[in-house]
C-alpha positions as CSV (number, residue, x, y, z in Angstrom):
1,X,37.1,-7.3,41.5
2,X,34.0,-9.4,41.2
3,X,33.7,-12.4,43.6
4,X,32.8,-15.7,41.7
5,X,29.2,-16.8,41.9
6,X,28.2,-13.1,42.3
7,X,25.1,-11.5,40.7
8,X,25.5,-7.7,40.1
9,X,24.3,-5.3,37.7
10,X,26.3,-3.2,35.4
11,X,26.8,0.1,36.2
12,X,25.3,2.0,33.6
13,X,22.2,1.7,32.0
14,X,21.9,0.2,28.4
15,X,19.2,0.6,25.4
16,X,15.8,1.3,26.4
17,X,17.0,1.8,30.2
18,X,17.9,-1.5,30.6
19,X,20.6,-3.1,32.9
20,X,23.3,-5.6,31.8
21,X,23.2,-8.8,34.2
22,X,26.8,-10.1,34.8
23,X,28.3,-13.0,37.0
24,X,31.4,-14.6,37.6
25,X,31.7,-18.2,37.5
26,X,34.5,-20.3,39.1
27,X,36.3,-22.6,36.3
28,X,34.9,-25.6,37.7
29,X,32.6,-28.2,35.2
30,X,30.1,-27.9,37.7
31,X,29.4,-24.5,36.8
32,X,28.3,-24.6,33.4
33,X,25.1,-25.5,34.9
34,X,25.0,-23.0,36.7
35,X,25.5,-20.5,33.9
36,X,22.6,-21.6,31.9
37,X,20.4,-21.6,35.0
38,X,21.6,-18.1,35.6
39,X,21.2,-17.4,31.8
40,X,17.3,-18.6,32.0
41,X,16.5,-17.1,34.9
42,X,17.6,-13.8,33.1
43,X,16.4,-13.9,29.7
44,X,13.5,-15.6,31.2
45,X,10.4,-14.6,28.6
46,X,12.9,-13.7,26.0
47,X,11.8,-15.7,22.4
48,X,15.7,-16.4,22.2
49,X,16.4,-17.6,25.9
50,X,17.0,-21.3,24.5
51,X,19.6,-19.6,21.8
52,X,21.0,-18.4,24.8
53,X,21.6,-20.9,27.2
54,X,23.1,-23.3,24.7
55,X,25.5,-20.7,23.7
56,X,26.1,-20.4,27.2
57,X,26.7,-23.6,27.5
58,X,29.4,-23.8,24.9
59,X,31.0,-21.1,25.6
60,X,31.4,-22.1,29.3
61,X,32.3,-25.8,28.3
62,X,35.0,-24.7,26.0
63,X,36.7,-22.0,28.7
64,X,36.8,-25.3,31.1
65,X,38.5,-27.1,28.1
66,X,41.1,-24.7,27.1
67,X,42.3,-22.5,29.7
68,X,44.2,-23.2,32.8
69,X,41.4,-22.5,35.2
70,X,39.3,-25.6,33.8
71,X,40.4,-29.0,34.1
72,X,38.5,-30.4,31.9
73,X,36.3,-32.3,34.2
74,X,36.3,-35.1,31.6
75,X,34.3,-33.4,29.4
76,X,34.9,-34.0,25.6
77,X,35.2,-31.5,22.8
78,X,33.5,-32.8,19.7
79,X,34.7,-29.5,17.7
80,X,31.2,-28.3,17.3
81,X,30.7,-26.1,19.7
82,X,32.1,-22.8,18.2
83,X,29.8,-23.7,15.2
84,X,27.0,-23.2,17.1
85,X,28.2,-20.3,18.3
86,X,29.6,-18.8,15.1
87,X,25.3,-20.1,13.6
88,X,23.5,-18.6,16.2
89,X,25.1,-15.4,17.3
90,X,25.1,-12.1,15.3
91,X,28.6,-11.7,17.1
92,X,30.8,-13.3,19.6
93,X,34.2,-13.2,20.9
94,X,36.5,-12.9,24.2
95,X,38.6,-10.5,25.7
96,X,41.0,-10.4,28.6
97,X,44.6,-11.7,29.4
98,X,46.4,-14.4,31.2
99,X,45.0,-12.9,34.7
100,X,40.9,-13.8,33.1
101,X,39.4,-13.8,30.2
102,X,35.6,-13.2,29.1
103,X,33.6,-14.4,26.6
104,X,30.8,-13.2,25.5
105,X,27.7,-13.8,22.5
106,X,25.1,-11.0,20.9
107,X,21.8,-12.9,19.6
108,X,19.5,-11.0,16.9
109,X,17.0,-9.8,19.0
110,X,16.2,-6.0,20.9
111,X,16.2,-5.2,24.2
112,X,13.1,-4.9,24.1
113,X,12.5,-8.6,23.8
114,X,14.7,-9.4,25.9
115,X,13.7,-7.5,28.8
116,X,14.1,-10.3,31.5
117,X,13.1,-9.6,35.2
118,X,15.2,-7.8,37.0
């Protein structure tokens, strides 16, 4: 169990030695921000980072709109978001069951340049 709002690194290694970077974010509007600020600082140097944080920011945005840990947070869905994500990423989906789900994005780009700090 992960505690929301946590930074941690995966366990195992990925291409080129690298480590995924993974947090949990409470479903709260207010924390969309946070994702893509988390998502920046990561990918920070990476030629796709602004890919990035706007599919963060969809992805988050829609969890808050359709799943029973968001509210909403009078946010409005204009029906575009999952076109940008379906545009942008080279794949993309969610996974997970009524206790949590993920969601998660790939962008066309190597580890390599998207080494990020850290």
């Amino acid at each position: 169990m992960t505690t929301p709002g946590t930074d941690f690194a995966a366990p195992a290694p990925v291409a080129d030695g690298h480590r995924l970077r993974r947090r949990v974010f409470p479903g709260r509007a207010d924390q969309v921000a946070r994702a893509r600020e988390f998502t920046a600082r990561t990918l920070a140097g990476c030629p796709a980072v602004a890919d990035a944080v706007l599919l963060t920011s969809e992805l988050g945005t829609n969890a808050l709109l359709h799943t029973a840990t968001g509210t909403g947070g009078g946010l409005v869905p204009s029906g575009r978001g999952l076109l940008l994500v379906a545009s942008l990423a080279a794949r993309w989906g969610y996974h997970g069951s009524g206790q949590g789900r993920v969601t998660w994005f790939e962008l066309p780009c190597t580890a390599r340049d998207c080494a990020g700090p850290g």
